[in-house]
C-alpha positions in Angstrom: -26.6 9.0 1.7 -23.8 7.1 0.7 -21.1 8.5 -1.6 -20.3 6.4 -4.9 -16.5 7.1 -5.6 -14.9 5.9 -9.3 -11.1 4.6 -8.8 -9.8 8.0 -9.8 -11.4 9.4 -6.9 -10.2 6.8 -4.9 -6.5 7.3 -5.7 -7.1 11.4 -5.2 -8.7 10.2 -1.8 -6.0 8.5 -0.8 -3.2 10.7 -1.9 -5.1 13.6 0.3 -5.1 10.9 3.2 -1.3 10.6 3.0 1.6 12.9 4.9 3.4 14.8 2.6 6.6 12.4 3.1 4.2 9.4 2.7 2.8 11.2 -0.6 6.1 11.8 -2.3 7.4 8.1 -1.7 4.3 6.8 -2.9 3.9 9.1 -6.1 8.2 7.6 -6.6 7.7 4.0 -5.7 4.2 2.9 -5.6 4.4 2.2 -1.8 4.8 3.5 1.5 5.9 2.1 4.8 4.0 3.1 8.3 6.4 2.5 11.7 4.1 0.7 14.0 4.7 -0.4 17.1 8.9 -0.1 16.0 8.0 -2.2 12.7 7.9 -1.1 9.3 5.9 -2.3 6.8 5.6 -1.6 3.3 1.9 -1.1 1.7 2.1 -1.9 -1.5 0.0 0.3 -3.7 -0.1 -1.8 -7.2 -1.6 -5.1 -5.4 -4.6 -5.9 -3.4 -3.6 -9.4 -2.2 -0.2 -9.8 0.3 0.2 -6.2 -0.3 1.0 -5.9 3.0 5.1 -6.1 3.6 6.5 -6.6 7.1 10.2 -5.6 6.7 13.6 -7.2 8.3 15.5 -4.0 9.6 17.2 -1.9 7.0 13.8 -2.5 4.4 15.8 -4.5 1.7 14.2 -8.0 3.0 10.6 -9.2 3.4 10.0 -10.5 6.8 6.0 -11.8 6.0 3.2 -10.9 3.8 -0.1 -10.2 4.6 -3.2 -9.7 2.9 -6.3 -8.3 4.6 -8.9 -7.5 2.0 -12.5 -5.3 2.9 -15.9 -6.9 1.4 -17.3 -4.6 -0.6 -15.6 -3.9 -4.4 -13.2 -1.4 -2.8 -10.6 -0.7 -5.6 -6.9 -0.5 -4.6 -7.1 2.8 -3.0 -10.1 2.2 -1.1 -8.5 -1.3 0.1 -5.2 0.2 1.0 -6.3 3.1 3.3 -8.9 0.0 4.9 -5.5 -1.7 5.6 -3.2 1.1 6.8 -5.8 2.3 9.2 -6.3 -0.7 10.7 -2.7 -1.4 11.2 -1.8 2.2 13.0 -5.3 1.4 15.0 -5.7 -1.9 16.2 -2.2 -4.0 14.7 -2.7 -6.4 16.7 -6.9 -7.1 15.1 -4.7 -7.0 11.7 -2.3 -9.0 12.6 -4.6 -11.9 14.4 -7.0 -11.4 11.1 -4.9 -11.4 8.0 -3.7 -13.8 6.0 -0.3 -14.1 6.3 2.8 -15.8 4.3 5.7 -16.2 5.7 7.7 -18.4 3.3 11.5 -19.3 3.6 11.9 -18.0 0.2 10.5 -14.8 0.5 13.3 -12.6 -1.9 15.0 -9.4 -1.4 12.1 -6.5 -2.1 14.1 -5.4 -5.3 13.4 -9.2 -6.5 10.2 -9.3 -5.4 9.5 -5.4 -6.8 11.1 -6.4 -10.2 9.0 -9.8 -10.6 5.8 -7.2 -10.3 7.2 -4.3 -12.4 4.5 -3.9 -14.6 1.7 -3.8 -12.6 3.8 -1.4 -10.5 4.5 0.9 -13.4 0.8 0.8 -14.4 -0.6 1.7 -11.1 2.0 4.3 -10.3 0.7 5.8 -13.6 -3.2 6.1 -12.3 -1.7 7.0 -8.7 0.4 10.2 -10.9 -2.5 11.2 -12.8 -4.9 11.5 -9.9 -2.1 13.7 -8.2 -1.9 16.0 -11.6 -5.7 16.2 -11.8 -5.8 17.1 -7.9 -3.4 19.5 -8.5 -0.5 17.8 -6.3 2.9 18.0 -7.6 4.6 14.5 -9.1 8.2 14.2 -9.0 
């Protein structure tokens, strides 16, 4: 029997999935990177297109952006832990499969995070209420 989950439960889902340290920088900045294969990249949890961030050293520049998106109506949550388990699993399947952009222009992350603030600020709100209806601290 397959489970139905509403996009609350998804965000609880997903902030049960993360590490603690992963958890707490999500539930401050909407993201969090995963180290893989000595890269960081950044998943962004207020998009589900080129949410994927592929950092120059130091995390202040995008490198590329990728978007890898799962058939099925997953919501953000769903679609995110889709995309961060494939890239600590098979990275190179994720990398050979997603669409990536890897424009000159690609700005310093605060630019980039600033052109998106609200959206960032309204899914950092649903992420915050799932964590205080799962009982997980918010800072």
């Amino acid at each position: 029997m397959m489970t139905s989950f509403t996009e609350p439960d998804e965000w609880a889902q997903l902030l049960g999935w993360l590490s603690p340290a992963h958890r707490e920088t999500a539930l401050k900045h909407a993201y969090f990177d995963l180290l893989v294969e000595g890269s960081t990249y950044r998943i962004l949890l207020y998009s589900k297109a080129y949410n994927v961030l592929l950092m120059f050293p130091g995390g202040k520049r995008i490198e590329a952006r990728f978007c890898l998106n799962v058939d099925g109506g997953l919501c953000i949550p769903g679609t995110v832990m889709a995309q961060a388990v494939t890239l600590m699993l098979e990275p190179d399947m994720f990398l050979a499969v997603a669409n990536k952009s890897t424009n000159p222009w690609l700005p310093e992350y605060a630019d980039f995070e600033l052109s998106c603030e609200e959206y960032k600020r309204l899914y950092l709100r649903k992420l915050r209420n799932a964590a205080r209806i799962a009982g997980i601290a918010v800072p």
